[in-house]
N, CA, C and O atoms as CSV, one atom per row, in Angstrom:
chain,resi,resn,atom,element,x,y,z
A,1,UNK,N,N,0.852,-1.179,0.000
A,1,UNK,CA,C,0.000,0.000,0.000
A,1,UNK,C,C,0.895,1.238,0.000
A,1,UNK,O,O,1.778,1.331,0.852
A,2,UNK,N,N,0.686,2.319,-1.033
A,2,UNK,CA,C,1.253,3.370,-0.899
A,2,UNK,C,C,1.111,4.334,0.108
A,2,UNK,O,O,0.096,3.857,0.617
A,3,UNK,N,N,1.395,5.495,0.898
A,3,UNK,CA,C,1.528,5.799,1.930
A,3,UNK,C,C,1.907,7.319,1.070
A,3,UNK,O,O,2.993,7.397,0.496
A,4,UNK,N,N,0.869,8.568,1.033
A,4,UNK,CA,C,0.945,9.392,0.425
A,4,UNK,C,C,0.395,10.982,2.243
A,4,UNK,O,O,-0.577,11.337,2.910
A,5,UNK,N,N,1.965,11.288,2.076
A,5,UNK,CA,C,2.118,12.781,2.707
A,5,UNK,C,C,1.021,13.761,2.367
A,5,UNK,O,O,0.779,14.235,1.257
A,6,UNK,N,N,0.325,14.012,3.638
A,6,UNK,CA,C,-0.408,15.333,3.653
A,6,UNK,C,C,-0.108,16.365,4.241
A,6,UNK,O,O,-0.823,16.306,5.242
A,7,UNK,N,N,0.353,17.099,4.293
A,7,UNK,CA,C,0.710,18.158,4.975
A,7,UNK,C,C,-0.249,19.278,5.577
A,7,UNK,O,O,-0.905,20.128,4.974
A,8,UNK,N,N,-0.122,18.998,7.132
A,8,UNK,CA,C,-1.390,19.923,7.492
A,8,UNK,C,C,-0.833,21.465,6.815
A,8,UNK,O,O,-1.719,22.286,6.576
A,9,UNK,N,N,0.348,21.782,6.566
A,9,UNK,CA,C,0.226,23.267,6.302
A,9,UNK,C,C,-0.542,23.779,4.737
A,9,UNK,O,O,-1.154,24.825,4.525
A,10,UNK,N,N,-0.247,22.599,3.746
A,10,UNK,CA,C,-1.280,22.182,2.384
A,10,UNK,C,C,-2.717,22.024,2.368
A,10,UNK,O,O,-3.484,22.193,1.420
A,11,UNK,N,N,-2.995,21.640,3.675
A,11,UNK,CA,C,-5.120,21.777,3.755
A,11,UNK,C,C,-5.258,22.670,4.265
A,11,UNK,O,O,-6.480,22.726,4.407
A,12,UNK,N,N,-4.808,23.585,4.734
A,12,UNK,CA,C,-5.555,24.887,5.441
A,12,UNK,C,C,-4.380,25.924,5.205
A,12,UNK,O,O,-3.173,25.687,5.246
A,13,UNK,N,N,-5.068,27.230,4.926
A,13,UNK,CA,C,-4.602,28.545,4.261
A,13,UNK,C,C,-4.228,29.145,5.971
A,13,UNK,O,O,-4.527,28.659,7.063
A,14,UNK,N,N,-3.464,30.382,5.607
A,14,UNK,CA,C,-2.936,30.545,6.419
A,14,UNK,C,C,-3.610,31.401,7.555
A,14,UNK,O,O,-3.218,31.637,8.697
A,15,UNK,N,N,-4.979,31.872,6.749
A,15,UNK,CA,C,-6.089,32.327,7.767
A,15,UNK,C,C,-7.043,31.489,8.244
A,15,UNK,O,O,-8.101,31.848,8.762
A,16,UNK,N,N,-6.485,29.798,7.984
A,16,UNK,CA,C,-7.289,28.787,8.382
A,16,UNK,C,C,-8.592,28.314,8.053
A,16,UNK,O,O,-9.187,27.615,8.874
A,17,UNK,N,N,-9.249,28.680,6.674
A,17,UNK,CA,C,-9.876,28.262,5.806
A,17,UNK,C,C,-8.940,26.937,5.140
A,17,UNK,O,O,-7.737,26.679,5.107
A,18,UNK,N,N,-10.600,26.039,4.473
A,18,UNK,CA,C,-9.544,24.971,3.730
A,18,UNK,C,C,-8.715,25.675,2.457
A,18,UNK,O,O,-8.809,26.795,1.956
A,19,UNK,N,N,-7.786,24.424,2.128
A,19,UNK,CA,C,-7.138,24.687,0.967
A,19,UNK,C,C,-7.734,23.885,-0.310
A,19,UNK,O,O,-7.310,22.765,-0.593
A,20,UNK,N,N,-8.643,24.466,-0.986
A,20,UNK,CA,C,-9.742,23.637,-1.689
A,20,UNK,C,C,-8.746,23.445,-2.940
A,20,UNK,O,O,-8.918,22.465,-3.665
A,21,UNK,N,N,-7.795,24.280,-3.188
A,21,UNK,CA,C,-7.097,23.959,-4.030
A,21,UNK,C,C,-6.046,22.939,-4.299
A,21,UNK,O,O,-5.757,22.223,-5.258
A,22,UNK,N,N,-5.586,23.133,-3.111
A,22,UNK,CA,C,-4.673,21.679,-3.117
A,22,UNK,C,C,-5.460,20.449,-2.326
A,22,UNK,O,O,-4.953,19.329,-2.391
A,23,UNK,N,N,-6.467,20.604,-1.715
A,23,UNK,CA,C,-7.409,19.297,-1.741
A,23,UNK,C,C,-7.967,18.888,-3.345
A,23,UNK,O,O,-8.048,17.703,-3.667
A,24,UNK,N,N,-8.283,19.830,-4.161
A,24,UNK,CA,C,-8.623,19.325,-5.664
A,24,UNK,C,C,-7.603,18.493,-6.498
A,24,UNK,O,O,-7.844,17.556,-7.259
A,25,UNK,N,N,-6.129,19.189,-6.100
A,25,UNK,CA,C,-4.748,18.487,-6.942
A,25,UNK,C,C,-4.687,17.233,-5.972
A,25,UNK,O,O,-4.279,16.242,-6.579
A,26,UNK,N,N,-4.906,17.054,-4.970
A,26,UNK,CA,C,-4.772,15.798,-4.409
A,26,UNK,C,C,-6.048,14.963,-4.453
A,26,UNK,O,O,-6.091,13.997,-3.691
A,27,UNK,N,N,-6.945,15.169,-5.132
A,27,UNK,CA,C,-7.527,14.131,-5.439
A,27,UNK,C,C,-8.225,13.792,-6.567
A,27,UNK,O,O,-9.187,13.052,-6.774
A,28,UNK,N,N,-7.237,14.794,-7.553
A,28,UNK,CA,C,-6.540,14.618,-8.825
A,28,UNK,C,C,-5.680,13.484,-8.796
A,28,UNK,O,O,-5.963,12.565,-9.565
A,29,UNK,N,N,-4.688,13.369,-8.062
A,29,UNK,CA,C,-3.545,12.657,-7.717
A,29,UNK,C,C,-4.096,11.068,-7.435
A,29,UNK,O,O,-3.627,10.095,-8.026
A,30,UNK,N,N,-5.365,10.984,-6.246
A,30,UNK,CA,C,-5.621,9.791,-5.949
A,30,UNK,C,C,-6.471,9.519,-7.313
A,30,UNK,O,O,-6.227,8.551,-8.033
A,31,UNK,N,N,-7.143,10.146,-7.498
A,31,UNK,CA,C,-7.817,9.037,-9.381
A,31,UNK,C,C,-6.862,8.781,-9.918
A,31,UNK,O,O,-6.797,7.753,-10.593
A,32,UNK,N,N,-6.075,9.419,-9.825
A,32,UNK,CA,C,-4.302,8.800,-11.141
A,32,UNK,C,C,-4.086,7.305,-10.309
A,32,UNK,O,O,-4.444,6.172,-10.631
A,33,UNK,N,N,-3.409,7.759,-9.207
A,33,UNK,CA,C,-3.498,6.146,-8.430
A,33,UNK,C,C,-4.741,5.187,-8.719
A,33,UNK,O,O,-4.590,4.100,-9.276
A,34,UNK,N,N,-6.124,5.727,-8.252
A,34,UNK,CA,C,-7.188,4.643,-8.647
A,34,UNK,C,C,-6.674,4.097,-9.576
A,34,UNK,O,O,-5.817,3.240,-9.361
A,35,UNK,N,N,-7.117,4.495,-11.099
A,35,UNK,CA,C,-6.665,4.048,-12.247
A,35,UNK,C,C,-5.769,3.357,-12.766
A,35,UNK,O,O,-5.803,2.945,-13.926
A,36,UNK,N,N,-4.603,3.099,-11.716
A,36,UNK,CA,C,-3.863,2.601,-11.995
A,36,UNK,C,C,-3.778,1.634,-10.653
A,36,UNK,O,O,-2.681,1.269,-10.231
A,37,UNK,N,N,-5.095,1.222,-9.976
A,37,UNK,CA,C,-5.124,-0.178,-9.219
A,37,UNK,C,C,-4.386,0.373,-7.994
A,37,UNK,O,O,-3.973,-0.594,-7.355
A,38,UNK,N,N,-4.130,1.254,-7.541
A,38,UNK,CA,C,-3.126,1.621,-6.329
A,38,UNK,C,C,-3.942,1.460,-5.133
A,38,UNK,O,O,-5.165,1.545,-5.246
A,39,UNK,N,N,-3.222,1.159,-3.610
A,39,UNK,CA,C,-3.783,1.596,-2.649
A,39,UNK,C,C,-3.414,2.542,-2.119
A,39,UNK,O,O,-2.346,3.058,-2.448
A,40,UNK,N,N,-4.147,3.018,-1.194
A,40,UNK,CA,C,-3.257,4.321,-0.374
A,40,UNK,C,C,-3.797,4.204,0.643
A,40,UNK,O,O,-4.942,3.778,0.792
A,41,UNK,N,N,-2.902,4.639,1.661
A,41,UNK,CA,C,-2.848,5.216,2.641
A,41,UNK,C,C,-2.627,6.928,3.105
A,41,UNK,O,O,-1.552,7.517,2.987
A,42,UNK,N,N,-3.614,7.407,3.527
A,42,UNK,CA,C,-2.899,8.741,3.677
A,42,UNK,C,C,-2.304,8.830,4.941
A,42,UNK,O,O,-2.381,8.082,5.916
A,43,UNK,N,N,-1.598,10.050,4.723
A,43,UNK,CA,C,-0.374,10.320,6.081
A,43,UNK,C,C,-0.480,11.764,6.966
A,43,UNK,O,O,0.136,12.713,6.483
A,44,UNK,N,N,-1.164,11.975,8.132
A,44,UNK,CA,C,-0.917,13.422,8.231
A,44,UNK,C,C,0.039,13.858,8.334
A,44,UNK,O,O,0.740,13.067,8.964
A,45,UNK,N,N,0.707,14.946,8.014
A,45,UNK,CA,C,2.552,15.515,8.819
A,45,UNK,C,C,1.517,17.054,9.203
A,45,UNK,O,O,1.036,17.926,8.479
A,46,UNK,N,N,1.501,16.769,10.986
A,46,UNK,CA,C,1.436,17.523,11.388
A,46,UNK,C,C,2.113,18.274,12.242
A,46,UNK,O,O,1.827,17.978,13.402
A,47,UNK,N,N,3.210,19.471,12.111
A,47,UNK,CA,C,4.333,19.927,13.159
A,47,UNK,C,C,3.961,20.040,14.845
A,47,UNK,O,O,2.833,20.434,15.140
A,48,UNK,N,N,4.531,19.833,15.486
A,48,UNK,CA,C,4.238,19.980,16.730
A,48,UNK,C,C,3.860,21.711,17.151
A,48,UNK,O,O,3.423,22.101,18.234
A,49,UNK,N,N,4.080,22.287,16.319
A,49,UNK,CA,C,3.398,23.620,16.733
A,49,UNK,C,C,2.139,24.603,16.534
A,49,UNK,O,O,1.665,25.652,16.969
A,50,UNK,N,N,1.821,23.218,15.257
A,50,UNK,CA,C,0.301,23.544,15.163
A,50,UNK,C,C,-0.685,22.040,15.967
A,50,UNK,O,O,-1.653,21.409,15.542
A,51,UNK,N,N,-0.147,21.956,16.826
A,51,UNK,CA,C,-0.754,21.381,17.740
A,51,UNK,C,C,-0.235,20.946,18.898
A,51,UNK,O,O,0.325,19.860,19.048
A,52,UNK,N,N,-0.483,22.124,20.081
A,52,UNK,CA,C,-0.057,22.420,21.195
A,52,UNK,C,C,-0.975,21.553,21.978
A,52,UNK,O,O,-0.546,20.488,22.421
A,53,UNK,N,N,-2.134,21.900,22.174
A,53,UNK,CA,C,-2.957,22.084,22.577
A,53,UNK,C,C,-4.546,20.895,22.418
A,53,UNK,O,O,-4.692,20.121,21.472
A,54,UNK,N,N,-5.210,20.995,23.188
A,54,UNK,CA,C,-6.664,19.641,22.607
A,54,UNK,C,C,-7.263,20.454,21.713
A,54,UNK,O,O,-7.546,20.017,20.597
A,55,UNK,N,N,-7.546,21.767,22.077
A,55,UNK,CA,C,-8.160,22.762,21.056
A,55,UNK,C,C,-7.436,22.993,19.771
A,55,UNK,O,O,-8.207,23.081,18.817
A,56,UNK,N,N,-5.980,23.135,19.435
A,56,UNK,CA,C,-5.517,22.636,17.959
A,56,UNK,C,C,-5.263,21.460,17.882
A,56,UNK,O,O,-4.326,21.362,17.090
A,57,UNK,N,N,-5.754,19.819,18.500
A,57,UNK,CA,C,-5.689,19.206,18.056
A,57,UNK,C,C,-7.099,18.589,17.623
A,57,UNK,O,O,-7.165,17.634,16.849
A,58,UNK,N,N,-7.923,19.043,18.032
A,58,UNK,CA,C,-9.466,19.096,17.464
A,58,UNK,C,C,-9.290,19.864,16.116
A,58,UNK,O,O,-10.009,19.545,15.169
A,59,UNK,N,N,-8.236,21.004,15.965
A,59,UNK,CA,C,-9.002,21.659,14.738
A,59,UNK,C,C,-8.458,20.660,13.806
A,59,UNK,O,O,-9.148,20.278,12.861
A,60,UNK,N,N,-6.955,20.091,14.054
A,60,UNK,CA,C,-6.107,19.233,13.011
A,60,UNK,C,C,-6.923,18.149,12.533
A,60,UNK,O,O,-6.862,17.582,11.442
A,61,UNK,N,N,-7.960,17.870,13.838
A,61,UNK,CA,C,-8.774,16.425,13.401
A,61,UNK,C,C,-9.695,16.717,12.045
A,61,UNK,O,O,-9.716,16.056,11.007
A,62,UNK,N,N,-10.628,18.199,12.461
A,62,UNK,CA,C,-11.291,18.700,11.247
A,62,UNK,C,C,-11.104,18.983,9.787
A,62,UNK,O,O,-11.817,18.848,8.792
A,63,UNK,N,N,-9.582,19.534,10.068
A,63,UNK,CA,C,-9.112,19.860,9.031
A,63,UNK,C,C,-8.914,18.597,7.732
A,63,UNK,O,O,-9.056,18.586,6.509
A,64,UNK,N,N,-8.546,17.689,8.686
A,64,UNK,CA,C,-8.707,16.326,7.963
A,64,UNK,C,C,-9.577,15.472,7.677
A,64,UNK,O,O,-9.380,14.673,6.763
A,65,UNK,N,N,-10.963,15.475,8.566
A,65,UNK,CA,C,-11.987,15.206,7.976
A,65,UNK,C,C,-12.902,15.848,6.938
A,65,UNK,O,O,-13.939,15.411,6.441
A,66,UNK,N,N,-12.134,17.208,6.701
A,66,UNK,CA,C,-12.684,17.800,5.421
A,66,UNK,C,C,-11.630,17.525,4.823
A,66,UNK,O,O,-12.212,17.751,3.762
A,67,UNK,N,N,-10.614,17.248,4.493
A,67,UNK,CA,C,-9.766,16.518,3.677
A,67,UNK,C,C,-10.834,15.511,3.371
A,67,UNK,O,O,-11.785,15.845,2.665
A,68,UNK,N,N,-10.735,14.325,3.849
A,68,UNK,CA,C,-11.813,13.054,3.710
A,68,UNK,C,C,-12.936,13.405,2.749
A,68,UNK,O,O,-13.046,12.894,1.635
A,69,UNK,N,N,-13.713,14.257,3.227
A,69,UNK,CA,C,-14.770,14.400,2.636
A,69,UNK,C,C,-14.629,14.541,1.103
A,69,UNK,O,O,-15.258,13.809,0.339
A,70,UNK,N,N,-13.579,15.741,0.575
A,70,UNK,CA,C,-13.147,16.042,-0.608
A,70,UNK,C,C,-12.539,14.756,-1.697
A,70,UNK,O,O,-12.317,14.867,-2.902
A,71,UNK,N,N,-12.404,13.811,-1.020
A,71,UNK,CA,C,-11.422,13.243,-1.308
A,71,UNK,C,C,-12.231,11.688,-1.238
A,71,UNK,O,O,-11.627,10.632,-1.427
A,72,UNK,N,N,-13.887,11.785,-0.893
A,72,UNK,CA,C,-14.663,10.634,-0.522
A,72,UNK,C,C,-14.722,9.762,-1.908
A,72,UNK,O,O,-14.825,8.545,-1.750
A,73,UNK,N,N,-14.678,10.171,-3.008
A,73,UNK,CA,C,-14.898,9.399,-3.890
A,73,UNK,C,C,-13.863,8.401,-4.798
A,73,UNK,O,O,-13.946,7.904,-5.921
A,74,UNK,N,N,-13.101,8.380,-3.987
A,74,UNK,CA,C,-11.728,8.110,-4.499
A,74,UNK,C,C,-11.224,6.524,-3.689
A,74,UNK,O,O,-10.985,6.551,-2.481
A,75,UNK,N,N,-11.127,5.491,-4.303
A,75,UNK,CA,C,-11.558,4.654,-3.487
A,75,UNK,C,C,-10.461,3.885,-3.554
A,75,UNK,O,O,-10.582,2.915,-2.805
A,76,UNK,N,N,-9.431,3.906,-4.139
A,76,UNK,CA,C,-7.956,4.049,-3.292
A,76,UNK,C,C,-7.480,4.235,-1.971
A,76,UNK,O,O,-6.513,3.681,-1.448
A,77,UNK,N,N,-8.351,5.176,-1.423
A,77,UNK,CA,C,-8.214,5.397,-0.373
A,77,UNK,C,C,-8.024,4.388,0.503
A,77,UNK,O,O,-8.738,3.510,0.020
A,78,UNK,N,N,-7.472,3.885,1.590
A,78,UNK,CA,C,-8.380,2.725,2.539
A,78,UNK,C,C,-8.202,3.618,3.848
A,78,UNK,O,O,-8.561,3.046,4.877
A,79,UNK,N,N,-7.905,4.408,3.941
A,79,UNK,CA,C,-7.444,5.130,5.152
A,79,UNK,C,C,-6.790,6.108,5.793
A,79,UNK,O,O,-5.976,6.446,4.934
A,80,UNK,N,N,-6.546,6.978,6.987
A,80,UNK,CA,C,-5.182,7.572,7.513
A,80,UNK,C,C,-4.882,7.209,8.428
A,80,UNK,O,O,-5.623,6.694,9.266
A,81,UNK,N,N,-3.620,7.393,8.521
A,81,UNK,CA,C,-2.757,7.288,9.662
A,81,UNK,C,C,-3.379,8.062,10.853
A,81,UNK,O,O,-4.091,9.031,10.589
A,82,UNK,N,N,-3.144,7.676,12.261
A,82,UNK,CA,C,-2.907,8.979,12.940
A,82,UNK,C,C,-2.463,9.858,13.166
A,82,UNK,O,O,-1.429,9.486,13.722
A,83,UNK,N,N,-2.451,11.448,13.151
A,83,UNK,CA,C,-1.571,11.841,13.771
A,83,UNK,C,C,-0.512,11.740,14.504
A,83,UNK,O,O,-0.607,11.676,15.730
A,84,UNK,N,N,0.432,11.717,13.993
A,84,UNK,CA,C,2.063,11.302,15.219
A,84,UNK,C,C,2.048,12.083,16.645
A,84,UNK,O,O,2.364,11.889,17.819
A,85,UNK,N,N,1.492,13.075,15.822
A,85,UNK,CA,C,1.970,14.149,16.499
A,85,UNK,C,C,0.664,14.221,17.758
A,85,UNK,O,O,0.429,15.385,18.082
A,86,UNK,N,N,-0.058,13.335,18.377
A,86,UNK,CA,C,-1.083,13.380,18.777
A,86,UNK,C,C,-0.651,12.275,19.883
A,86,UNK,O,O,-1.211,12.366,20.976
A,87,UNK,N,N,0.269,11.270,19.698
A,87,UNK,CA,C,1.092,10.303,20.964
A,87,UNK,C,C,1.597,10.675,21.798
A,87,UNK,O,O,1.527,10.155,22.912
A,88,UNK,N,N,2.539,12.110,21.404
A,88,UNK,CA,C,2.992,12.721,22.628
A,88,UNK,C,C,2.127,13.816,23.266
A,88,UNK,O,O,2.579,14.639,24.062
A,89,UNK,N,N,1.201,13.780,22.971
A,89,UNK,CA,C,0.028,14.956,23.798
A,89,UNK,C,C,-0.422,14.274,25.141
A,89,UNK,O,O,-0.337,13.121,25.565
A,90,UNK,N,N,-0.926,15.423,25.630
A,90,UNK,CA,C,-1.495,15.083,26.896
A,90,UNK,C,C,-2.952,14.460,26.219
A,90,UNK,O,O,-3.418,15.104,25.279
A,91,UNK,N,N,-3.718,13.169,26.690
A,91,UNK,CA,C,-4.869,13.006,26.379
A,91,UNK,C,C,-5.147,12.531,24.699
A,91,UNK,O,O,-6.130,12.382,23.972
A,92,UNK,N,N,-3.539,12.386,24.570
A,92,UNK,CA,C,-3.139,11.626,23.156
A,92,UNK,C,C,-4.168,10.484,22.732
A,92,UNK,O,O,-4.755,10.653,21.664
A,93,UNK,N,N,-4.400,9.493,23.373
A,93,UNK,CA,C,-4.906,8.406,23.288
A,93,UNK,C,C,-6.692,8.521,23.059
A,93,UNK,O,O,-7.308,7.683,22.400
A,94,UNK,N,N,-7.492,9.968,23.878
A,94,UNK,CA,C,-8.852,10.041,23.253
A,94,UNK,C,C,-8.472,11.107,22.030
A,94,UNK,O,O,-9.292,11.406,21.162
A,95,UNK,N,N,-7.601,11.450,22.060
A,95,UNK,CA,C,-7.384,12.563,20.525
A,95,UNK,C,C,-7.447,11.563,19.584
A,95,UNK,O,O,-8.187,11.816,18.633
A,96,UNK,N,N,-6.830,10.396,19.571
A,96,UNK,CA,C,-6.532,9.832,18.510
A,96,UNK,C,C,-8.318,8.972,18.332
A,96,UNK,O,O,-9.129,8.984,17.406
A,97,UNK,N,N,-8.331,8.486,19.343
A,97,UNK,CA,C,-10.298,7.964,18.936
A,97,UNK,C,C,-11.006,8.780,18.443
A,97,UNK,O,O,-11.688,8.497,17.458
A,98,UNK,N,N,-11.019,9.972,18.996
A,98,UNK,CA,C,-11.796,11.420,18.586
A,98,UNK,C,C,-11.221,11.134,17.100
A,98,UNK,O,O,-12.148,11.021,16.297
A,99,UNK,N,N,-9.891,10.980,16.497
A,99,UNK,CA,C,-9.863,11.371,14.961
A,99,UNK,C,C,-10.393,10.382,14.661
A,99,UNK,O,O,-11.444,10.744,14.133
A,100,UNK,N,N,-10.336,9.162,14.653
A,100,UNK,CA,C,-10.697,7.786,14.330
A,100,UNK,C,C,-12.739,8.058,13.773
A,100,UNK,O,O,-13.482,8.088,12.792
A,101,UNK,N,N,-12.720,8.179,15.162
A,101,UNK,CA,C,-14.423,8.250,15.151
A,101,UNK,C,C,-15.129,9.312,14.454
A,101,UNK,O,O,-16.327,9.096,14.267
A,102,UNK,N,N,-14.543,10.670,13.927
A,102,UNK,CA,C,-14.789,11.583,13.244
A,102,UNK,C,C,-14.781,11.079,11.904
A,102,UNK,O,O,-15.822,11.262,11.273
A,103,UNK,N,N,-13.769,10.438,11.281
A,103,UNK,CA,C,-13.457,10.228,10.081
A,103,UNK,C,C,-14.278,9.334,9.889
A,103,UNK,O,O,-14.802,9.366,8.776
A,104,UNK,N,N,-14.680,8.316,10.747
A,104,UNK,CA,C,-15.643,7.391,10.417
A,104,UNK,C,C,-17.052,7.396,10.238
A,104,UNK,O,O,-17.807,6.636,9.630
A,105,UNK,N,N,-17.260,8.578,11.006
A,105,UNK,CA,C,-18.665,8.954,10.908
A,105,UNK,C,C,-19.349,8.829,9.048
A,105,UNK,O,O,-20.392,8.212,8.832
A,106,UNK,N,N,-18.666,9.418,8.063
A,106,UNK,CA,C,-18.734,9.240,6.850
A,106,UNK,C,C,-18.029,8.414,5.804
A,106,UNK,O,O,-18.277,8.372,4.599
A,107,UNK,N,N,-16.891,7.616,6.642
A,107,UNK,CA,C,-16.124,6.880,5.992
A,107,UNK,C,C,-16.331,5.654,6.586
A,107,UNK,O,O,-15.301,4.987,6.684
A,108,UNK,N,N,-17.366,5.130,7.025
A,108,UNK,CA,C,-16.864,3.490,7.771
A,108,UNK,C,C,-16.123,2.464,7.236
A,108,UNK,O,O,-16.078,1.325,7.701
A,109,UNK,N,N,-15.581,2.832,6.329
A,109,UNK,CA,C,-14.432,1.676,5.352
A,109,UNK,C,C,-12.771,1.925,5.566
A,109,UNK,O,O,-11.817,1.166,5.397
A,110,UNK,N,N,-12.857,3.312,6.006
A,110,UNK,CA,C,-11.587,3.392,6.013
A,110,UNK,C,C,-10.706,2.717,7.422
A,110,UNK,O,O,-11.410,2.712,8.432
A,111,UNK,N,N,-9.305,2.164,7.621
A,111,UNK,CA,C,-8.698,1.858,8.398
A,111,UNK,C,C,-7.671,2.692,9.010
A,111,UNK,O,O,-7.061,3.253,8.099
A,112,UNK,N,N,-7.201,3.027,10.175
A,112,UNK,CA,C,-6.409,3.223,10.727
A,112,UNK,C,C,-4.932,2.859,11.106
A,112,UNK,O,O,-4.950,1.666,11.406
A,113,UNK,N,N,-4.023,3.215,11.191
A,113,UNK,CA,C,-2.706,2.743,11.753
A,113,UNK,C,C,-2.579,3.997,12.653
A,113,UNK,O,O,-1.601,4.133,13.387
Protein backbone atom coordinates (compact mmCIF):
# COMPACT_ATOMS: atom_id res chain seq x y z
CA UNK A 1 0.00 0.00 0.00
CA UNK A 2 1.25 3.37 -0.90
CA UNK A 3 1.53 5.80 1.93
CA UNK A 4 0.95 9.39 0.42
CA UNK A 5 2.12 12.78 2.71
CA UNK A 6 -0.41 15.33 3.65
CA UNK A 7 0.71 18.16 4.98
CA UNK A 8 -1.39 19.92 7.49
CA UNK A 9 0.23 23.27 6.30
CA UNK A 10 -1.28 22.18 2.38
CA UNK A 11 -5.12 21.78 3.75
CA UNK A 12 -5.55 24.89 5.44
CA UNK A 13 -4.60 28.54 4.26
CA UNK A 14 -2.94 30.54 6.42
CA UNK A 15 -6.09 32.33 7.77
CA UNK A 16 -7.29 28.79 8.38
CA UNK A 17 -9.88 28.26 5.81
CA UNK A 18 -9.54 24.97 3.73
CA UNK A 19 -7.14 24.69 0.97
CA UNK A 20 -9.74 23.64 -1.69
CA UNK A 21 -7.10 23.96 -4.03
CA UNK A 22 -4.67 21.68 -3.12
CA UNK A 23 -7.41 19.30 -1.74
CA UNK A 24 -8.62 19.33 -5.66
CA UNK A 25 -4.75 18.49 -6.94
CA UNK A 26 -4.77 15.80 -4.41
CA UNK A 27 -7.53 14.13 -5.44
CA UNK A 28 -6.54 14.62 -8.83
CA UNK A 29 -3.55 12.66 -7.72
CA UNK A 30 -5.62 9.79 -5.95
CA UNK A 31 -7.82 9.04 -9.38
CA UNK A 32 -4.30 8.80 -11.14
CA UNK A 33 -3.50 6.15 -8.43
CA UNK A 34 -7.19 4.64 -8.65
CA UNK A 35 -6.66 4.05 -12.25
CA UNK A 36 -3.86 2.60 -12.00
CA UNK A 37 -5.12 -0.18 -9.22
CA UNK A 38 -3.13 1.62 -6.33
CA UNK A 39 -3.78 1.60 -2.65
CA UNK A 40 -3.26 4.32 -0.37
CA UNK A 41 -2.85 5.22 2.64
CA UNK A 42 -2.90 8.74 3.68
CA UNK A 43 -0.37 10.32 6.08
CA UNK A 44 -0.92 13.42 8.23
CA UNK A 45 2.55 15.51 8.82
CA UNK A 46 1.44 17.52 11.39
CA UNK A 47 4.33 19.93 13.16
CA UNK A 48 4.24 19.98 16.73
CA UNK A 49 3.40 23.62 16.73
CA UNK A 50 0.30 23.54 15.16
CA UNK A 51 -0.75 21.38 17.74
CA UNK A 52 -0.06 22.42 21.20
CA UNK A 53 -2.96 22.08 22.58
CA UNK A 54 -6.66 19.64 22.61
CA UNK A 55 -8.16 22.76 21.06
CA UNK A 56 -5.52 22.64 17.96
CA UNK A 57 -5.69 19.21 18.06
CA UNK A 58 -9.47 19.10 17.46
CA UNK A 59 -9.00 21.66 14.74
CA UNK A 60 -6.11 19.23 13.01
CA UNK A 61 -8.77 16.43 13.40
CA UNK A 62 -11.29 18.70 11.25
CA UNK A 63 -9.11 19.86 9.03
CA UNK A 64 -8.71 16.33 7.96
CA UNK A 65 -11.99 15.21 7.98
CA UNK A 66 -12.68 17.80 5.42
CA UNK A 67 -9.77 16.52 3.68
CA UNK A 68 -11.81 13.05 3.71
CA UNK A 69 -14.77 14.40 2.64
CA UNK A 70 -13.15 16.04 -0.61
CA UNK A 71 -11.42 13.24 -1.31
CA UNK A 72 -14.66 10.63 -0.52
CA UNK A 73 -14.90 9.40 -3.89
CA UNK A 74 -11.73 8.11 -4.50
CA UNK A 75 -11.56 4.65 -3.49
CA UNK A 76 -7.96 4.05 -3.29
CA UNK A 77 -8.21 5.40 -0.37
CA UNK A 78 -8.38 2.73 2.54
CA UNK A 79 -7.44 5.13 5.15
CA UNK A 80 -5.18 7.57 7.51
CA UNK A 81 -2.76 7.29 9.66
CA UNK A 82 -2.91 8.98 12.94
CA UNK A 83 -1.57 11.84 13.77
CA UNK A 84 2.06 11.30 15.22
CA UNK A 85 1.97 14.15 16.50
CA UNK A 86 -1.08 13.38 18.78
CA UNK A 87 1.09 10.30 20.96
CA UNK A 88 2.99 12.72 22.63
CA UNK A 89 0.03 14.96 23.80
CA UNK A 90 -1.50 15.08 26.90
CA UNK A 91 -4.87 13.01 26.38
CA UNK A 92 -3.14 11.63 23.16
CA UNK A 93 -4.91 8.41 23.29
CA UNK A 94 -8.85 10.04 23.25
CA UNK A 95 -7.38 12.56 20.52
CA UNK A 96 -6.53 9.83 18.51
CA UNK A 97 -10.30 7.96 18.94
CA UNK A 98 -11.80 11.42 18.59
CA UNK A 99 -9.86 11.37 14.96
CA UNK A 100 -10.70 7.79 14.33
CA UNK A 101 -14.42 8.25 15.15
CA UNK A 102 -14.79 11.58 13.24
CA UNK A 103 -13.46 10.23 10.08
CA UNK A 104 -15.64 7.39 10.42
CA UNK A 105 -18.66 8.95 10.91
CA UNK A 106 -18.73 9.24 6.85
CA UNK A 107 -16.12 6.88 5.99
CA UNK A 108 -16.86 3.49 7.77
CA UNK A 109 -14.43 1.68 5.35
CA UNK A 110 -11.59 3.39 6.01
CA UNK A 111 -8.70 1.86 8.40
CA UNK A 112 -6.41 3.22 10.73
CA UNK A 113 -2.71 2.74 11.75
Amino acid sequence: MQKIQVAYKDIVLPEGGPNEEYLASLRNQLKDLEAQGQDVMLVPDVPAQNCKDVDAALEVTAAYKHCARRVKDCACVKGFEIPAVFAGMERGGELADNFKSELLEKHPHYVFE
